[in-house]
Every structure is written in C-alpha cells, then in structure tokens.
C-alpha positions in Angstrom: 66.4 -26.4 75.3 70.2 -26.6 74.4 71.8 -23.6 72.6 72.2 -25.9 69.5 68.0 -26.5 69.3 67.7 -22.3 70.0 69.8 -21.6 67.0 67.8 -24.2 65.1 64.4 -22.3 66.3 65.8 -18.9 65.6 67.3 -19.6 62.1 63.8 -21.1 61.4 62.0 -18.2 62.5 64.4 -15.8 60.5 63.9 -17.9 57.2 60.2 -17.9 57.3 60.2 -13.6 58.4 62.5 -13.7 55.4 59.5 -15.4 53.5 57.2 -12.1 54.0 60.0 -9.5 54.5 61.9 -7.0 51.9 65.1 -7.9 53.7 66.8 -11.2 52.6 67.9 -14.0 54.8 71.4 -12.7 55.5 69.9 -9.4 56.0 67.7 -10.3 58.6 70.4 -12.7 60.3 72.4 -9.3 60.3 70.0 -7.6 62.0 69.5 -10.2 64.8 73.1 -10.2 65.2 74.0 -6.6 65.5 70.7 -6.9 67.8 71.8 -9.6 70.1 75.4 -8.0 70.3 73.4 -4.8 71.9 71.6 -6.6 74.1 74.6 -8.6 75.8 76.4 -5.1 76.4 73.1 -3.9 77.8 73.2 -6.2 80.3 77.1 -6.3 81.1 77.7 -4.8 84.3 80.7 -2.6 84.0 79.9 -1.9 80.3 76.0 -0.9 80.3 76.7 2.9 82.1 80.1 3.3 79.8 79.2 2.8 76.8 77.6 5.3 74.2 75.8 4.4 71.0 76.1 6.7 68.0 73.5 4.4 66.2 74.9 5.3 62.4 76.6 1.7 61.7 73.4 -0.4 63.6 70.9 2.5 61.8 72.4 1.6 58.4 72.4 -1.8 59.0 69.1 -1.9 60.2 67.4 0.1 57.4 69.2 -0.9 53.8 72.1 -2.7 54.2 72.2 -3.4 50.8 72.7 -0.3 49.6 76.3 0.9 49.3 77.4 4.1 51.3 78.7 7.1 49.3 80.6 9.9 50.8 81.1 13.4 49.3 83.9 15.2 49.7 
C-alpha cells in the first residue's frame, strides 16, 4: 500500500471513531498526530535514551483539548 492509500485508510478510520467518539474529527486527528510524533522518536536511535517526556502538553491534548488553559497567578 503506498503512503497516499495509508492516509486515505487512517483518515477514514479517524472519521468514522469520530462518528462514536466525544472528541471531534480534528481532535482525534490531533491525537494521532501527537501519537505518531512519539512513536517516531521512540524508535530513533540516538534520540529514544535522551529524551524525557514531561507528558503535560500530550496529557492536555489527549484529554480536552478543547478546553482553554487558565493559569493563576
């Protein structure tokens, strides 16, 4: 299968999750993202033992990306 067709499938699988899911589309195409970026680095050589991952931008991501951060002084 070409990369162009594996897109295809994966936006197609996305759309119908989307279907049954509380996250939108573009939610869930954020999450396979940020999800595909890990997995890459996880498998880079060099950067797989140097790297450290706080988890708070992915974690927000993840759980509610729709709603807005607020910090208190």
């Amino acid at each position: 299968m070409s990369d162009n067709g594996k897109t295809k499938l994966v936006l197609r699988r996305v759309a119908r999750l989307a279907k049954t899911s509380s996250l939108s589309i573009n939610e869930l195409r954020i999450v396979v993202a940020l999800e595909r970026i890990v997995a890459r680095l996880e498998t880079h050589k060099k950067l797989r033992d140097a790297l450290v991952f706080k988890g708070g931008f992915l974690l927000l991501k993840a759980l509610d990306s729709s709603v807005p951060v607020q910090f208190r002084p």
